[in-house]
C-alpha positions in Angstrom: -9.4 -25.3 4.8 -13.0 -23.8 5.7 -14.2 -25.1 9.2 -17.5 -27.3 8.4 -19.6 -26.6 11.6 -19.0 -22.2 12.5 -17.8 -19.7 10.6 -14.3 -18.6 10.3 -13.7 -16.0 12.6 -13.9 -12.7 11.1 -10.1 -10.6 10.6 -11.5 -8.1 12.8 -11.7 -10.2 15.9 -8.6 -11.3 15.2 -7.1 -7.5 14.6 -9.0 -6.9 18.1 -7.9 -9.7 20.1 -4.8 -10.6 18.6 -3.0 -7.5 18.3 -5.0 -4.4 19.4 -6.2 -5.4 23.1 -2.1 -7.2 23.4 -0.5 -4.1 22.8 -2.7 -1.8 24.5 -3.3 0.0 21.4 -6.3 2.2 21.1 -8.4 2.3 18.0 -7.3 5.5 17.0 -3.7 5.7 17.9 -4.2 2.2 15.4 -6.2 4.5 12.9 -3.4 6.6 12.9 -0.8 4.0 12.7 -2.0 2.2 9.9 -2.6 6.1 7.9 -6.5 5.1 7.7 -9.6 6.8 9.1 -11.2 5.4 12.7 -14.5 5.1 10.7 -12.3 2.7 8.6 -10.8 0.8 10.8 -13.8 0.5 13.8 -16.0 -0.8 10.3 -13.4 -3.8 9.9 -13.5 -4.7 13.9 -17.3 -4.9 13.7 -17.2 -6.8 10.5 -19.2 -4.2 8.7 -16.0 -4.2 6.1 -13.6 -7.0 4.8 -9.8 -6.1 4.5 -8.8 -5.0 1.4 -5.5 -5.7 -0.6 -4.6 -1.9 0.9 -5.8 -2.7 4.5 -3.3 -6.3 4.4 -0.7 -4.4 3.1 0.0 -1.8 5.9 -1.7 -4.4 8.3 1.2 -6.7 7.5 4.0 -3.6 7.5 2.4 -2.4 11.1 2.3 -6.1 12.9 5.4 -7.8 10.6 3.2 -10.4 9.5 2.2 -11.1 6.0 -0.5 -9.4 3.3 -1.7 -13.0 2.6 -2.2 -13.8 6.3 -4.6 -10.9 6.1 -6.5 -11.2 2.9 -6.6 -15.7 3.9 -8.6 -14.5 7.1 -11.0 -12.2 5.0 -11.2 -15.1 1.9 -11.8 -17.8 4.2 -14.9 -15.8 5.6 -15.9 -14.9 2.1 -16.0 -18.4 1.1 -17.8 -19.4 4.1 -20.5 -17.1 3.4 -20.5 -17.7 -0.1 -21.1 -21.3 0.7 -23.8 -20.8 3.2 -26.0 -18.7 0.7 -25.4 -21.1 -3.0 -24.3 -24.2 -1.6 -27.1 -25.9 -2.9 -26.8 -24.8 -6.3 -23.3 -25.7 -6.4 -24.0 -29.1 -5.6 -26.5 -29.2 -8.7 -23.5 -28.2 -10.8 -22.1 -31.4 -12.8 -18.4 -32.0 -13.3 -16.9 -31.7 -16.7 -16.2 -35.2 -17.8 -12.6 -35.2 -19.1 -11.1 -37.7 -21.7 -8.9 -40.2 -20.2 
């Protein structure tokens, strides 16, 4: 469920504050770890790039958590966005009226 007042917080905070500051990782022994480039990976802690099905994948193998806990951070932002820029016009769109 999308929070209604901020915006979710973005995977790469999470990557950061969650997991790389923790573990006293820096961002390129986690570059190296994960088999992507630091450009990469220091693009998806700014939030310049979402994580991609790829990135959950060997985020998920790396940290033992899930692909889906990955990709539900980065599609809850997406949505949030999303909702900030045509919510208006998707309240103009009318339901389908189904027969009962």
């Amino acid at each position: 469920m999308l929070p209604r007042n901020r915006r979710p917080t973005p995977p790469g905070e999470i990557l950061r504050h969650e997991f790389l500051e923790p573990l006293g990782l820096s961002q390129k022994a986690l570059a190296a770890a994960l088999g992507i480039t630091r450009v990469r990976l220091s693009e998806i802690l700014r939030g310049k790039r979402g994580i991609t099905p790829d990135t959950a994948f060997r985020l998920a193998r790396l940290f033992e958590t899930t692909p889906e806990f990955w990709l539900g951070l980065q599609t809850d932002l997406d949505l949030w966005d999303t909702l900030q820029i045509h919510g208006e016009e998707y309240l103009k769109i009318k339901p389908v009226e189904t027969a009962a």
